[in-house]
Structures are given as structure tokens and as C-alpha cells.
N, C-alpha and C positions, 0 to 999 in steps of 0.2 A: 504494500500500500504506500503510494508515496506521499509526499510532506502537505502536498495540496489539500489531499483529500484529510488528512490527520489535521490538520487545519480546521478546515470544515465540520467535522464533526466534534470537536471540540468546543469550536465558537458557539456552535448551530443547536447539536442534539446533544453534546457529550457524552456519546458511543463509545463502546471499548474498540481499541484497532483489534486487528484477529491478528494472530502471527500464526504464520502456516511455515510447516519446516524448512520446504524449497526457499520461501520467499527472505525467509529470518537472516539477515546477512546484514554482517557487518564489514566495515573497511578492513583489509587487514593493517596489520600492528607491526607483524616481526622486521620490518624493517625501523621503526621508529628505534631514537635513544633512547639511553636509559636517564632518567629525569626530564625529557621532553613530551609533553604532549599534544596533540595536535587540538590544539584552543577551538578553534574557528571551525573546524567538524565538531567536535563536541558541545560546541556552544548553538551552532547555528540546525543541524538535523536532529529532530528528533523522532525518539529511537521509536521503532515498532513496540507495539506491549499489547495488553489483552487483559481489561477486568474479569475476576471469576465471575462475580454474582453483582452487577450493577445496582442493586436496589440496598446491598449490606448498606451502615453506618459507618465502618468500618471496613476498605475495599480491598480487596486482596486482590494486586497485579502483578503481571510477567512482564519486565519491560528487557529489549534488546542490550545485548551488552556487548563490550570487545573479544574480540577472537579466542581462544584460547586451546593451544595444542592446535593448532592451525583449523580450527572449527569456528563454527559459532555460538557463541554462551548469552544463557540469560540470566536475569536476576529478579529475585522477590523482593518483593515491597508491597508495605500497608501504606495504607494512602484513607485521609478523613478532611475534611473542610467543614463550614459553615451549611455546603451544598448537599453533603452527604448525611449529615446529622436534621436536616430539616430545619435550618434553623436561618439559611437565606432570605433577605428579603429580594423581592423584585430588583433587579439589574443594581445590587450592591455586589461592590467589589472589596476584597479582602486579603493581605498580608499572606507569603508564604513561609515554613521553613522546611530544613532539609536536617533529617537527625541521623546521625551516623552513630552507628553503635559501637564499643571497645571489646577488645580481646575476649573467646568464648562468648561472647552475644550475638545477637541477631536482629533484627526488623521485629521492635517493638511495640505490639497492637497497643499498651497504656500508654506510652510517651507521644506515640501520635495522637493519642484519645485526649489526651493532656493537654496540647495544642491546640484542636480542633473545639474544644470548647473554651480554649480562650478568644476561640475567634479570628484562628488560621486555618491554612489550609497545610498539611504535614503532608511528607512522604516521608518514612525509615525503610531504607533498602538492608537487607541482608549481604554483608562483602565477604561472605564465607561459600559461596555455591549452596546453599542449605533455602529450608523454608520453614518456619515456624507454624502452626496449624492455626488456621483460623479461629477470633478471638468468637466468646459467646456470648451474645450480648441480653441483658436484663432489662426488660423493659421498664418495668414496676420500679427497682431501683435503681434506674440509670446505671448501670455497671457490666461491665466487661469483667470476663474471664480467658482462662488460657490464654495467659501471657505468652509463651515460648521463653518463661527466665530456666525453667529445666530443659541442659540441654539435648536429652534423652526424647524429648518430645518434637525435633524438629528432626528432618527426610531431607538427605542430599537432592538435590536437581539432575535429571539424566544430564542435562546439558549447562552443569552451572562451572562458572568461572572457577582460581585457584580457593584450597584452604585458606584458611588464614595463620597456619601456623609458624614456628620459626622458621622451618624450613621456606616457605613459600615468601616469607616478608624478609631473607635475609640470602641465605643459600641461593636464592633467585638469580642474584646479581652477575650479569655479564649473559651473552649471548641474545636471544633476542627477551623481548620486555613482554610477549606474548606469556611468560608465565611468571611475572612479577608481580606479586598480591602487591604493592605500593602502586603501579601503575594502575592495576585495573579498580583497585580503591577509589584512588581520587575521577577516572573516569568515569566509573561506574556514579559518583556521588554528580560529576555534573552532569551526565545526560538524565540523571533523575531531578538536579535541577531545569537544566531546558523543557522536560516532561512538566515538573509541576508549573513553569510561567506560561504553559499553556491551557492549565485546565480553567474549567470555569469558573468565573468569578475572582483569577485571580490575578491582583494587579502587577504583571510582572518587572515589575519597577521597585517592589517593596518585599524582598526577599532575604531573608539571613540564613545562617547555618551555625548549628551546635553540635558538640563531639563529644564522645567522652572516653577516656582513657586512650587507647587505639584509635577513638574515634574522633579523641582531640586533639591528635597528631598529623589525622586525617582533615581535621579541620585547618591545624594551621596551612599544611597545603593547598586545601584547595581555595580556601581565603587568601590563597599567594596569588593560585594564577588564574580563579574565576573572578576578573573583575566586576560580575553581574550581584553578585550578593552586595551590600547595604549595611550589615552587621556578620558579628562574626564571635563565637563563643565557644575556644575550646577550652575544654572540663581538664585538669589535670594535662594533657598531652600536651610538648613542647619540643624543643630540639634538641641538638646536641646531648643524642644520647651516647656516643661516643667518649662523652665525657664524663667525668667525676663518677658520683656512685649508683648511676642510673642501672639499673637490672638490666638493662640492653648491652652494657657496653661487651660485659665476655662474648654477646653473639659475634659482634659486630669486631670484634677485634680478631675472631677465629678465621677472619675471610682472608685475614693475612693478606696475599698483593693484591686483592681486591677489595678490603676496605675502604681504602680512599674515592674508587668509586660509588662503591653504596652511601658515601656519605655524600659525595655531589649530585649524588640522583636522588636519593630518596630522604634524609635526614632534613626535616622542615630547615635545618641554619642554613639551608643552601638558597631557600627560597623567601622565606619570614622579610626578607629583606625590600621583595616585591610588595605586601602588603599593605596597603592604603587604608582599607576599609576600619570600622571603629572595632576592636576587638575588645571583649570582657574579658578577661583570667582568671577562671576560678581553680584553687588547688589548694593544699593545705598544709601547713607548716613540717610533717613529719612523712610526706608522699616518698615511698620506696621506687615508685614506677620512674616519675618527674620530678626528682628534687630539687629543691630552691633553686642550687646552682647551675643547671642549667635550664632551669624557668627563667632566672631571671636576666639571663644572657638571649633568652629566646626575644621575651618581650623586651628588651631594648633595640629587636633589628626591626620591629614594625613602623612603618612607618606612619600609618591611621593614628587617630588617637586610640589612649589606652586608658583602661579601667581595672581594677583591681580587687580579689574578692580573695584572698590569702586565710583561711579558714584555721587558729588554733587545732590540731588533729584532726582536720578532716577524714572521715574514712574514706576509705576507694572503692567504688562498684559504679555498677549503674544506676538504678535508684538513689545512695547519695548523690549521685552528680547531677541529675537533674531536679532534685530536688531540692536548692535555694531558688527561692523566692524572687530573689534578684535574677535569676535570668529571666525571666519574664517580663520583669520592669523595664530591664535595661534594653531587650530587643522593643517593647512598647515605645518604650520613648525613644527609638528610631525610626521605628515600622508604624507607629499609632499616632503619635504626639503626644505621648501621655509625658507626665514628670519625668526627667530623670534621676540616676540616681545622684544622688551626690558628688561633686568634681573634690579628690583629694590631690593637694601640688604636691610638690616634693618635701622632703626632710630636711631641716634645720637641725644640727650638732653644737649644744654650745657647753661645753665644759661637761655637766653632766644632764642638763636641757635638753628637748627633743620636742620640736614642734612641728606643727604641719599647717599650712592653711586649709580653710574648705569654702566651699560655696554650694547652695545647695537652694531647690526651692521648697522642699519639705525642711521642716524643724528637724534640727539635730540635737538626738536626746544624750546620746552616752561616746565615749571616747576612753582604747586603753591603748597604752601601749604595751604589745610582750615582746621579749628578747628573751637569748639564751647567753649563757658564756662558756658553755661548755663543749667539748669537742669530743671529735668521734665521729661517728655515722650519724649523718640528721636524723635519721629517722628515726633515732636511739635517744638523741637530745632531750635535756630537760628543759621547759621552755618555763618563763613566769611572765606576773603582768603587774606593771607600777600605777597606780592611784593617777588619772588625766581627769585634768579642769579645761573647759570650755570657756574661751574668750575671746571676744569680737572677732568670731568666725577663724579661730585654730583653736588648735586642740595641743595641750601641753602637756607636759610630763617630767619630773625631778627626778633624781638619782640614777638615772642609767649609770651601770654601773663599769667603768674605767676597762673593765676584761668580758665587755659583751663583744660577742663576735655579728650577730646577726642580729636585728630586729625591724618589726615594724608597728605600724598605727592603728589600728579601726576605726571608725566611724559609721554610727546608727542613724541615723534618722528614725519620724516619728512612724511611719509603718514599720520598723524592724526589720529594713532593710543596710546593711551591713555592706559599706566596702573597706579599702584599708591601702596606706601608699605601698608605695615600689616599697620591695626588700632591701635594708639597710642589710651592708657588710663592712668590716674588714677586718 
């Protein structure tokens, strides 16, 4: 079916395309680099796909994907909007986003359900060749079931793209990129966005993307080099894991004379640098995946403005990660015009003082600052928090103490929305 007619029915009826096997073709790949992809095909065709059940809440599609083992591959994805929940008005347009799931997960029926009643339009693709089973939905009490978080409960794709495992996201590098889980990640994530800025209702001008773990790695990339997004929120995922005590680095160091290519194709510090669009950072002080150090070497190559949400022990999953409050807010007050969240500047050092400015259009209730001064593995670190007074818009703090190594700020506002400055070192 070609782009005309996928057009047309999208504008018109917002019919499923059919994918028929002969027709299901993709460009091939195996000649492309490794860290290049072809933008202007992935941005401008979009793929064949095919709803199961057009009438769910909750859509279960097959959309087209890149090649793989010289074939062609598809991938799953839940897909929900305003239009799909019944909750459209007449020729109202509405906000997308595109959720990319982290390591062992999948295309999440609640995270898009999440979305969709804040009054987007979601897609979660599955970047593992797999399928989660269709969510079951309640009518009586608005709820969905069968997540796909057990991963016992999702079914390989006869015809789906690489694993996601170390092998496939590491071991991949060199030969052609046709079996690079990094490449066909972040393509797979924008022809699922050129997919969603064509369904109905929605305004493809006002689109972000959220990641989380694996899927916030994915996020920094494709926030490098799909300039079509708007906003941009990766959970935990960052660069330069290469470095310092990131659990990636023994992979990535085994590649021996091919690490240095994996790290200029696929490691976000090669690309973070492209970045414009507004980015949130959410992560949290003692993350074993993404530690501080090279977080906070990531988000200084962006070049967008930056936001900050550095979380005392955050846990790591998925559910933690999409569960602050503040992403929500902060893609609103992009995508919506709602509030934003609160702007924190940078740090002041003055003897044992530590201030911050803010500005904010909600009331700013509370302010701490924590540091550590202990050393070791971060993730082992004992962190504390000193006593902050608020005044004429900063936020101050006494006794830092002489042998801190790292700290940084918070800042509440009056919804209980929390962000906090760049991570102080040295």
C-alpha cells in the first residue's frame, strides 16, 4: 500500500493498513554505517502496519520495521489517544508521545493507558522482536489488565527484528548494522514516531519522547537525531557508559579493537551533542545502571535547555520511572501550555554556603540540599541533607561540609512537584 493511500485513510477513515507478506518491504540496511541512519527515509515514509481489533481502547498494531538477516521485520506496538478511548471531541487535535521501554521490557498496555488519559495520543513499541498479549480492559472500573511486566507472558514475532540482549546491543558491532539492536532501536522508535504524527487527531507538530532505562539511552539518541520531537525525557539512560562504574563498561570494553567503534556509533556521547530539543533528566543519586558521572557528563553535551529531577535513591524499573509526577508536567508545559516546572540556575560555592536561584510560576514550598563525602562506589555512598531557607527566590544552605565530594539542591513547588540543579562535584 503506498504512502498516498496511508494518507488517506488516516486523514479520512483511520483504517488499519493491511501488511500482506509479498508487499511488507523494507529498504535494505546492510549497506548503511554503523551510527548513521538514514533520517529523511525514516522521517518522511511511513511504514506499512495493521490494527488487530480497530474498535479496542487500547490498539494492538504491527507496524513495518528495518530489515533484518537480510528479511523483512516487524514490530508490536500499543497505541491509545483521546480517539481511541472515546473521549475526542469533534475535529480536536491533540499532543503525541512515543514511550520506549528499558532492558527485559516491552510495549506497555498501562504506560500508554497513562498517557492517553492525560490526553495524548501514545505509541510503546516493543525493540525486542517479542509481543506482549493484549491488555483487558474493565469497563465498570476503568482498568486494564495484562500488562506484559511478566516476561513469561509475551510470544517472539515469526518475523521480528534482533533481541535485545548483550549480545545483540554490543557483540553486534562491525559488519553490517542489519543486526545491531542500537540501530534498529532508535529506527524502529522513529518510524513509530512518523506513524503516530499521522494518526488522527494528532497535531504532528507537538510530539515528545520518554525512555526508560535502555529506553532512556534510546531516548537520548533519538532526541539527537529526530529533530521532529519538541520535548524529550530520558529516565535514568545516559552516555558514556564506557566510563567510570556504569555496569556496561566490562561489555563494552571486551570488544577490544572494536570498542572504539561501538562507542562512535552507538554510545549517546557521540550524538547528545546534536541535541537541541528541551530535555528532563530524571535519575537518582545511587543508579548502578547510569551513575552520576557519566549523567552528568551526558547532560552537559545537550545543547536544548535542561531540567533536572536527580531523585535521593531512586529505585530503577519501569514503573519507578515513569512514575514522577513531573514528567507529565514538564512535557504539559511544552506540548499543552500548562505551568512549568520550576527553572533551577546553577550553584553558588561560598566557603561552606550553597545557593541556587529559582524562578518558578507555582509557589515554592520546600528546599534541601544532600551531599555525600564519602567515597567508593556511588551506589554504595552515604548521602545526607542540610537544613535550606528560602529567600527572595534561592534556596540556601550552611555547612557543606569542607570533604563533600558531590552534591546537589531540590526544589518543591506547591503541587509536589520536585526538581533539583546540575550535580555539584569535585
Amino acid at each position: 500500500m503506498n504512502t498516498a493511500i496511508h494518507r488517506a485513510l488516516l486523514a479520512c477513515l483511520w483504517l488499519p493498513a493491511t501488511l500482506s507478506s509479498p508487499a511488507f518491504a523494507a529498504d535494505p540496511v546492510k549497506d548503511s554505517l554503523a551510527g548513521v541512519w538514514p533520517i529523511e527515509r525514516l522521517q518522511s515514509e511511513i511504514p506499512s502496519f495493521r490494527v488487530e481489533d480497530p474498535q479496542a481502547k487500547i490498539q494492538s498494531l504491527i507496524y513495518e520495521g528495518e530489515k533484518f538477516g537480510g528479511k523483512p521485520s516487524s514490530v508490536f506496538a500499543f497505541y491509545a489517544s483521546p480517539v481511541t478511548l472515546g473521549l475526542a471531541k469533534e475535529g480536536e487535535t491533540f499532543p503525541g508521545i512515543v514511550l520506549i521501554h528499558g532492558g527485559g521490557g516491552t510495549a506497555f498496555s498501562d504506560w500508554v493507558w497513562l498517557w492517553a488519559k492525560r490526553g495524548y495520543a501514545a505509541i510503546a513499541m516493543d525493540l525486542s522482536g517479542h509481543r506482549p498479549p493484549a491488555p483487558k480492559y474493565d469497563e465498570k472500573d476503568e482498568k486494564i489488565s495484562d500488562h506484559g511486566h511478566n516476561p513469561t507472558t509475551r510470544t517472539r514475532l515469526t518475523d521480528g527484528g534482533p533481541d535485545h540482549g548483550h549480545g545483540q546491543k554490543f557483540d553486534c558491532i562491525g559488519g553490517s548494522v542489519e543486526d545491531d539492536w542500537p540501530y534498529h532501536a532508535v529506527a524502529n522508535v522513529m518510524k513509530a514516531h512518523t506513524l503516530l504524527r499521522q494518526m488522527r487527531g494528532v497535531d504532528p507538530e507537538r510530539t515528545a519522547v520518554t525512555g526508560i532505562s535502555w529506553g532512556g539511552y534510546t531516548t537520548c539518541l533519538a532526541a539527537s537525531l529526530d529533530d521532529r520531537f519538541k520535548a524529550a525525557v530520558p529516565v535514568y539512560g545516559c552516555g558514556f557508559l564506557h566510563e567510570g562504574e556504569s555496569v556496561q563498561k566490562p561489555s563494552i570494553d571486551k570488544l577490544g579493537d572494536r570498542r572504539a567503534d561501538w562507542i562512535a556509533a552507538y554510545d549517546p556521547s557521540s550524538h547528545l551533542g546534536k541535541c537541541i530539543v528541551p530535555t528532563f533528566w530524571v535519575n537518582g543519586t545511587h543508579d548502578v545502571h547510569y551513575p552520576l558521572d557519566s549523567y552528568t557528563k551526558s547532560t552537559a553535551l545537550v545543547k536544548g535547555p535542561r531540567t533536572y529531577r536527580i531523585q535521593p535513591r531512586m529505585p530503577h524499573g519501569h514503573q519507578p520511572g515513569w512514575a514522577p509526577a513531573e514528567i507529565g508536567i514538564f512535557v504539559d508545559s511544552i506540548l499543552k501550555g500548562g505551568d512549568p516546572l520550576p527553572t533551577v540556575g546553577g550553584m553558588n560555592l561560598h566557603a561552606e554556603t550553597v545557593s541556587v536561584a529559582f524562578t518558578a510560576k507555582t509557589k515554592v514550598v520546600k528546599a534541601e540540599l544532600y551531599y555525600t563525602s564519602a567515597t567508593g562506589k556511588r551506589s554504595e555512598r552515604e548521602w545526607k541533607s542540610l537544613a535550606t531557607r528560602i529567600e527572595d527566590g534561592k534556596a540556601i544552605a550552611d555547612g557543606l561540609p569542607a570533604d563533600a565530594n558531590t552534591w546537589l539542591m531540590t526544589v518543591t513547588d506547591e503541587r509536589g512537584a520536585m526538581v533539583t540543579s546540575a550535580v555539584g562535584m569535585r
